[in-house]
C-alpha positions in Angstrom: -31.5 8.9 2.9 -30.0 12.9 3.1 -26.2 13.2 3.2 -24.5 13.4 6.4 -24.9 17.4 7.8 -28.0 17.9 5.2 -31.7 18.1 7.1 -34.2 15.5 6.2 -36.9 16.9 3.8 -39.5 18.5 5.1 -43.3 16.3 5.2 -46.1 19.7 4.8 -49.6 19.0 5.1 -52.2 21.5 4.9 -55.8 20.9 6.6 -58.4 23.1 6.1 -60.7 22.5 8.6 -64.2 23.7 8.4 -64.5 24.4 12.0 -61.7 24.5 14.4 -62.5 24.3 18.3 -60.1 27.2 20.1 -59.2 25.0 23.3 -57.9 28.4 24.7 -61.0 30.9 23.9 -63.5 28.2 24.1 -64.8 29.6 20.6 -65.2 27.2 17.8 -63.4 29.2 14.5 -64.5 28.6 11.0 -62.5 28.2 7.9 -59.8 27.6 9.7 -56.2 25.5 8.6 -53.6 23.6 10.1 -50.0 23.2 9.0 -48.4 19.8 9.9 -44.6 19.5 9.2 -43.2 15.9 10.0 -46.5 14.7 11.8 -46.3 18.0 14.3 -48.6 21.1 14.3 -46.9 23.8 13.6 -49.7 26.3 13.7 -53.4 27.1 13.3 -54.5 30.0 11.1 -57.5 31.0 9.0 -57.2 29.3 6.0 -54.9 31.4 3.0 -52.3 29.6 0.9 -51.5 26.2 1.6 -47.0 25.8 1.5 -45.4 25.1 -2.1 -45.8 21.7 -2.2 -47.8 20.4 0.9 -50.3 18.2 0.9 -53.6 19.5 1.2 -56.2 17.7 3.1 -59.6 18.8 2.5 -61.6 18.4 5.8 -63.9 21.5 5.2 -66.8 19.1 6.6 -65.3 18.1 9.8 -64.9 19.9 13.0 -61.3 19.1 14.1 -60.0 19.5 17.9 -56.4 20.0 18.7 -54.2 18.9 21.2 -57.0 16.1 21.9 -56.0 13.0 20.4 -56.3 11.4 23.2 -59.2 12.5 24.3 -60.9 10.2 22.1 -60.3 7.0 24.9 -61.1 9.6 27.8 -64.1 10.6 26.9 -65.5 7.2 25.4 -64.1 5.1 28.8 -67.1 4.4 31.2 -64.9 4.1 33.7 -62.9 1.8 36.4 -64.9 -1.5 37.3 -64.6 -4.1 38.4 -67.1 -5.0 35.6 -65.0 -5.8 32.5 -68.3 -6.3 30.3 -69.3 -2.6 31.3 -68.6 -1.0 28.0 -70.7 -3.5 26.5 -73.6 -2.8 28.6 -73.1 1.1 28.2 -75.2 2.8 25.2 -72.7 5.1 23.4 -75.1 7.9 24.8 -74.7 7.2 28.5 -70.6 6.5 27.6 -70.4 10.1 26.1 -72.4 11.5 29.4 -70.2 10.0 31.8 -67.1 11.0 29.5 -68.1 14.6 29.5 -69.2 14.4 33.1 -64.7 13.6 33.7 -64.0 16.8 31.9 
């Protein structure tokens, strides 16, 4: 635990993304890195050195989307019904369809 008046130590990770989807320009961005301090984005960039001592996550493979965390139930809902065994009739295709349909 710090001393009383000192700041906690700062948490650093470094993702490097392969692909990084630009919410803003709608342009998906290779090679692109993410610092996290504390479990909070601080910023995306295109990928350079990683902080003195952060850890670096290697997701070069993945396709990563910011700001969506959530999205995840939003899109993979298949919506209000009275029909609580709905999802389990629903292919994962026609789930994703009706997801992206709510977007």
């Amino acid at each position: 635990m710090p001393a009383a008046g000192m700041p906690a130590s700062v948490q650093s990770q470094y993702v490097e993304a392969g692909h990084l989807l630009d919410e803003r320009s709608r342009q998906l961005l290779a090679e692109q890195c993410i610092l996290i301090e504390n479990d909070l984005i601080i910023r995306a960039e295109p990928c350079g050195h990683a902080l003195k001592g952060a850890r670096i996550l290697d997701w070069s493979a993945s396709t990563v989307l910011l700001g969506s965390i959530g999205l995840h139930n939003y899109l993979t809902d298949a919506g209000q019904d009275a029909d609580v065994v709905l999802p389990l009739k629903t292919s994962p295709q026609l789930t994703a369809l009706i997801g992206a349909r709510k977007c």
